[in-house]
C-alpha positions in Angstrom: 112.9 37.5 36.3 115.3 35.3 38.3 114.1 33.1 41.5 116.9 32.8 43.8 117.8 29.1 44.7 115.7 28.3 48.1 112.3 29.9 46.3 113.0 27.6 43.6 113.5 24.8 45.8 110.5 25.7 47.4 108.1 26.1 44.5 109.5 22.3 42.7 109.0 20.8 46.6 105.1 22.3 46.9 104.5 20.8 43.6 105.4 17.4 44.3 103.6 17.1 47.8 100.6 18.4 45.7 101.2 15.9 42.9 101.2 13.5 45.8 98.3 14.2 46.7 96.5 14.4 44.4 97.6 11.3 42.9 95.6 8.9 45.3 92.6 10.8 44.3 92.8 10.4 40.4 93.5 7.1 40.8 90.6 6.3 42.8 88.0 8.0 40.8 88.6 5.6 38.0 86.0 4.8 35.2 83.8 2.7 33.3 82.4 2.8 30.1 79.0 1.6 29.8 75.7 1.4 27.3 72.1 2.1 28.5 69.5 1.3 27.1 66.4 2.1 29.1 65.4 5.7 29.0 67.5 8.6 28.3 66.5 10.2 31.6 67.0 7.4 33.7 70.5 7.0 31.9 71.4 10.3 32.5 70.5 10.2 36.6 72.3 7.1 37.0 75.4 8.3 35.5 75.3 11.7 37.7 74.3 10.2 40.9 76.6 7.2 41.0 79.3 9.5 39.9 78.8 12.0 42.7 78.3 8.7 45.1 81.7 7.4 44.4 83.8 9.2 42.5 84.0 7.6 39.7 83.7 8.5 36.3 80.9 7.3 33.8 81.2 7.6 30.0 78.0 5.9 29.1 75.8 6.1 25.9 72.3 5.6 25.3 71.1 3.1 22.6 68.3 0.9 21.5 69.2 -3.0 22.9 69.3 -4.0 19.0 71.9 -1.4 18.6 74.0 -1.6 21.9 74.2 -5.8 20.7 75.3 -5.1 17.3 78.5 -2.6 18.7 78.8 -5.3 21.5 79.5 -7.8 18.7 81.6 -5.2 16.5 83.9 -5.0 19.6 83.8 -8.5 20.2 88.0 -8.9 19.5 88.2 -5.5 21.8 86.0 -4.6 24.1 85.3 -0.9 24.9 81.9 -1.2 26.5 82.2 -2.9 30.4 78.7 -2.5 31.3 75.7 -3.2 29.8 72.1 -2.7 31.6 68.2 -1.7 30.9 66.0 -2.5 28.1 64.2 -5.8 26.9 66.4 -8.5 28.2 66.1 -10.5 24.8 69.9 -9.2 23.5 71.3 -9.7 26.9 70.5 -13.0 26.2 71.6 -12.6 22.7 74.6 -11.9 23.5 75.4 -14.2 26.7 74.9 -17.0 23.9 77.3 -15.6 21.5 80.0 -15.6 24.3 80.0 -11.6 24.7 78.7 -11.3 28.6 81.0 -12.3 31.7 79.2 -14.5 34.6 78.5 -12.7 37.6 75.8 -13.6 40.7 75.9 -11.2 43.0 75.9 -11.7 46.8 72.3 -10.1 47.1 71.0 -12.5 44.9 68.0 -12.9 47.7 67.1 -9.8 47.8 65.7 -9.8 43.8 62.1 -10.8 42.9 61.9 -14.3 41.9 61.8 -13.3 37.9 65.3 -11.4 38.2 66.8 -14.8 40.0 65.4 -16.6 36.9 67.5 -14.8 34.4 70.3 -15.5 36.6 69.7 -19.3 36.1 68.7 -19.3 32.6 72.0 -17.5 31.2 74.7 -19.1 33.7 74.6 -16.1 35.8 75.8 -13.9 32.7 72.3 -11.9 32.6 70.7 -10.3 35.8 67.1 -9.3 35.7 67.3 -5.7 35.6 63.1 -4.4 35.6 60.0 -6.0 34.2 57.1 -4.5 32.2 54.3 -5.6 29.8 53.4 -4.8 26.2 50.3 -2.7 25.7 48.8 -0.1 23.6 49.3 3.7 24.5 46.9 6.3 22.8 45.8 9.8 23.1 41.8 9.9 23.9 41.7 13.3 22.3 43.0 12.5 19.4 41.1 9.7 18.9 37.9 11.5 19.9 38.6 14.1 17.3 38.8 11.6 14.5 35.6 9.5 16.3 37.8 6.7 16.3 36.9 3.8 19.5 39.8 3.2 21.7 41.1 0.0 21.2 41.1 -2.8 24.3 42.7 -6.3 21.8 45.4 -6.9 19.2 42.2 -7.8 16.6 41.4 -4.2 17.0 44.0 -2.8 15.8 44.4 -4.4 12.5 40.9 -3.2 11.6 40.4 -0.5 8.6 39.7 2.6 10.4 43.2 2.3 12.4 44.8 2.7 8.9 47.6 5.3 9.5 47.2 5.8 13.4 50.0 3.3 14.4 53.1 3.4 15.2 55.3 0.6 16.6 59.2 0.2 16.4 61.7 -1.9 14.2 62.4 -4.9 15.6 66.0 -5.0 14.1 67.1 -2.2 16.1 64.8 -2.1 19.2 64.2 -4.9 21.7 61.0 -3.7 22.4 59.4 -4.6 18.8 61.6 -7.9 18.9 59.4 -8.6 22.0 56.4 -7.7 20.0 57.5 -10.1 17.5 58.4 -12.8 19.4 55.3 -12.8 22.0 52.7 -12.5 19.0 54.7 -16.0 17.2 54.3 -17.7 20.5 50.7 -16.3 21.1 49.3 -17.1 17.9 51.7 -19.7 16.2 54.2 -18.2 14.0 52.2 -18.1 10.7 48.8 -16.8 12.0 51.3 -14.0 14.0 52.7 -12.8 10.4 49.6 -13.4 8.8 48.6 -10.7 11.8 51.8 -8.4 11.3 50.9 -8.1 7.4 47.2 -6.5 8.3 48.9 -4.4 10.7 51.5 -2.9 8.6 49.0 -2.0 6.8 47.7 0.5 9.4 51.0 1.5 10.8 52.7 5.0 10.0 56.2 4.3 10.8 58.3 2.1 12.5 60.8 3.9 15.0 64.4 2.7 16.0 63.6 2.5 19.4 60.4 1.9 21.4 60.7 4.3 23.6 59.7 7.0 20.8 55.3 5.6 20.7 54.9 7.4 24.0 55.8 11.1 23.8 55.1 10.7 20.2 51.1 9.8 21.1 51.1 11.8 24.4 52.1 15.1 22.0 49.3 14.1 19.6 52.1 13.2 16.8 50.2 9.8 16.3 46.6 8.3 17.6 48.4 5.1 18.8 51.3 3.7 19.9 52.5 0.0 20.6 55.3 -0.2 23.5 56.2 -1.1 26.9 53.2 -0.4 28.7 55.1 1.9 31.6 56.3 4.0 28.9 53.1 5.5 28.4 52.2 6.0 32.5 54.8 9.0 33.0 53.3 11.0 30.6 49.7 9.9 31.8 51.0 11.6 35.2 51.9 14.6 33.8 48.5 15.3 32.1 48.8 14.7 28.5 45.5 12.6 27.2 46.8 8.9 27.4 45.4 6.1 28.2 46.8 2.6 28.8 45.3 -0.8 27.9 47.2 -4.6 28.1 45.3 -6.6 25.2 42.6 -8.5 25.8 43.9 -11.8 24.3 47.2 -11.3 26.5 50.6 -10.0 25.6 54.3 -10.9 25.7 56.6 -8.9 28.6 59.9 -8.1 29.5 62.9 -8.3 31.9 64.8 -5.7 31.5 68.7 -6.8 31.4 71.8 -5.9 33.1 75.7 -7.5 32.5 79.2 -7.1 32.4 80.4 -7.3 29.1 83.4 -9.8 28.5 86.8 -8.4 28.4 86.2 -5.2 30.3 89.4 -3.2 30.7 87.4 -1.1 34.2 86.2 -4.7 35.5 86.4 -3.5 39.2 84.1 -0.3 38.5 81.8 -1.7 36.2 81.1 -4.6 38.9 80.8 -1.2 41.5 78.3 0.4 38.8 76.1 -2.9 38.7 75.9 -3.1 42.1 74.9 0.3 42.7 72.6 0.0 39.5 70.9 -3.2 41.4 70.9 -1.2 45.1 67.9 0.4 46.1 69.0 3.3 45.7 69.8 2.6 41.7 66.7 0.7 41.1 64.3 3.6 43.1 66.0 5.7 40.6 64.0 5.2 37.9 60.7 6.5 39.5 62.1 9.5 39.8 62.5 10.2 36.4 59.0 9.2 35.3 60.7 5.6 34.0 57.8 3.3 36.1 58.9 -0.3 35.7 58.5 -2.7 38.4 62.4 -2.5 39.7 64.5 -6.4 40.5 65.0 -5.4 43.9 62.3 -5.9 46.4 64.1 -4.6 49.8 62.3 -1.3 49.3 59.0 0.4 49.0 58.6 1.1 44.9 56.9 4.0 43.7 53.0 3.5 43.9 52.6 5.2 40.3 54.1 2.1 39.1 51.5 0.1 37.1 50.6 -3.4 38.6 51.0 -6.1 36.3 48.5 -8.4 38.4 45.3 -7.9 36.1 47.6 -8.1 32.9 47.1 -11.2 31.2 50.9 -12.2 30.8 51.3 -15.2 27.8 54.0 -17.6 28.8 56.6 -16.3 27.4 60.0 -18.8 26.8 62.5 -16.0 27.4 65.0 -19.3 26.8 64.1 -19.9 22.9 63.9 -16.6 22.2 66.6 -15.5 23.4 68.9 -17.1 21.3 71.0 -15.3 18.3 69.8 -17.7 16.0 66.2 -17.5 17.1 66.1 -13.5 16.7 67.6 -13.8 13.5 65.3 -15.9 12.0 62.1 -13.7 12.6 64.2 -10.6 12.3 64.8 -12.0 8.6 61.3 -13.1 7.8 60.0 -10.0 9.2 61.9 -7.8 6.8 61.2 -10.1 4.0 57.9 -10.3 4.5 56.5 -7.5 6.6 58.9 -4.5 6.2 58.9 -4.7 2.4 55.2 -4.2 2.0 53.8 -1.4 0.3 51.8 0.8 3.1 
């Protein structure tokens, strides 16, 4: 069929005011590329809602801290990831030694609890704190009851006979949650007594997980007695119903701050910085709650969730976030760990 002249003229002009238009609009929207490494739910919100907020486009994945620093070091020469935030802020640190994270302190600064500003200082402003939470021990009171099996309140208790086969915990080579593990028993009990410690233990562990979020569905569903994590894994599925119960050992335990950081060579600098900031507004950090992830949030300018468990009767060791931080540092135990723990017969 043949348009005459003008309708053709008229068609090309109404597609280039559209193009026009619609031009500013892509270009605005932008993206960034990110890694998450706090819960999949809570990974998931935050990429919806700060999408919908502004427009811009997040292609985020969810991995284990252990993981997200080995593909940060992979793509050390080229960087795809520009954002980097939750999980056990050990890698961060990790990796702000290696020379993979890009220094930002953010004008809010004052409005962060005291702990976050610290991780601030401590990595020249290359790791924010991001959440904080203590280790404990998760179990299911049913199952445990079945098997007439006491609930355990200390890390001795664990290690004792009758556990044998009821414990799960994750790897510390791929989840900063076991590295924390690892790292607050060595600085609780000196570093021999703690693997002398880790050796009994294997012996009544079932498996070792890549990441530590896996202990608490697995123990609130019954699919193991006990579980060794993050202690606010376990509250959301305490809220929901399931049989678990919490305890923080009674000799003390090793903690978290959860991390957050631009990663070094970002090609979407400008929207990962927007992502961060949203990520550290209330309305990122209230976020979490929402989705059942209950860790006590960095930014203290609002009114947290009251299901969030208090760390003020949890008897906190002094952990040196500094030391054990360092590549080096997680290397070493990582090493001796799978020399001497992982290759054990079970």
């Amino acid at each position: 069929m043949n348009l005459s002249a003008a309708r053709v003229r008229l068609l090309l002009g109404t597609a280039v005011l559209l193009g026009l238009a619609a031009a500013p609009a892509a270009q605005a929207q932008g993206v960034v590329n990110a890694i998450c490494s706090t819960d999949q739910p809570w990974c998931e919100a935050a990429a919806r809602e700060f999408s919908k907020a502004t427009g811009i486009k997040v292609n985020q994945v969810r991995k284990a801290t252990g993981e997200a620093l080995a593909q940060l070091m992979a793509e050390a020469a080229n960087p795809k990831t520009d954002l980097w935030w939750g999980g056990t802020g050990d890698p961060f640190l990790q990796a702000a030694s290696t020379g993979l994270l890009d220094a930002y302190r953010p004008d809010y600064i004052n409005d962060l609890q005291a702990w976050s500003v610290r991780q601030y200082a401590m990595s020249g402003n290359m790791v924010g704190g991001f959440y904080t939470s203590a280790i404990g021990f998760g179990f299911n009171t049913e199952l445990l009851a079945r098997k007439k099996l006491p609930e355990p309140r200390c890390w001795a208790d664990l290690v004792k006979p009758a556990y044998k086969g009821e414990i799960e915990i994750s790897h510390p080579a791929s989840s900063g949650t076991a590295y924390t593990i690892l790292a607050g028993l060595v600085q609780q009990m000196g570093e021999d007594a703690a693997f002398d410690y880790l050796k009994k233990l294997h012996v009544n562990t079932t498996s070792y997980t890549r990441s530590g979020n896996a202990q608490a569905p697995n123990v609130a569903k019954g699919e193991v007695a006990i579980g060794v994590s993050f202690m606010f894994t376990f509250e959301g599925w305490r809220h929901k119903g399931y049989p678990v119960k919490i305890v923080a050992p009674c000799e003390g335990t090793g903690y978290e701050i959860g991390g957050i950081a631009r990663v070094k060579g970002a090609r979407n600098k400008a929207e990962a910085q927007k992502y961060y900031d949203w990520l550290m507004s209330p309305q990122g950090q209230a976020l979490g709650a929402t989705v059942d992830s209950l860790q006590v949030p960095a930014n203290k300018t609002f009114k947290a969730d009251p299901r969030i468990p208090s760390m003020d009767s949890v008897r906190l060791i002094k952990y040196d976030f500094e030391k054990y931080g360092r590549a080096a540092e997680r290397k070493r135990l990582i090493d001796r760990w799978t020399r001497e723990i992982e290759a054990l017969p079970r």
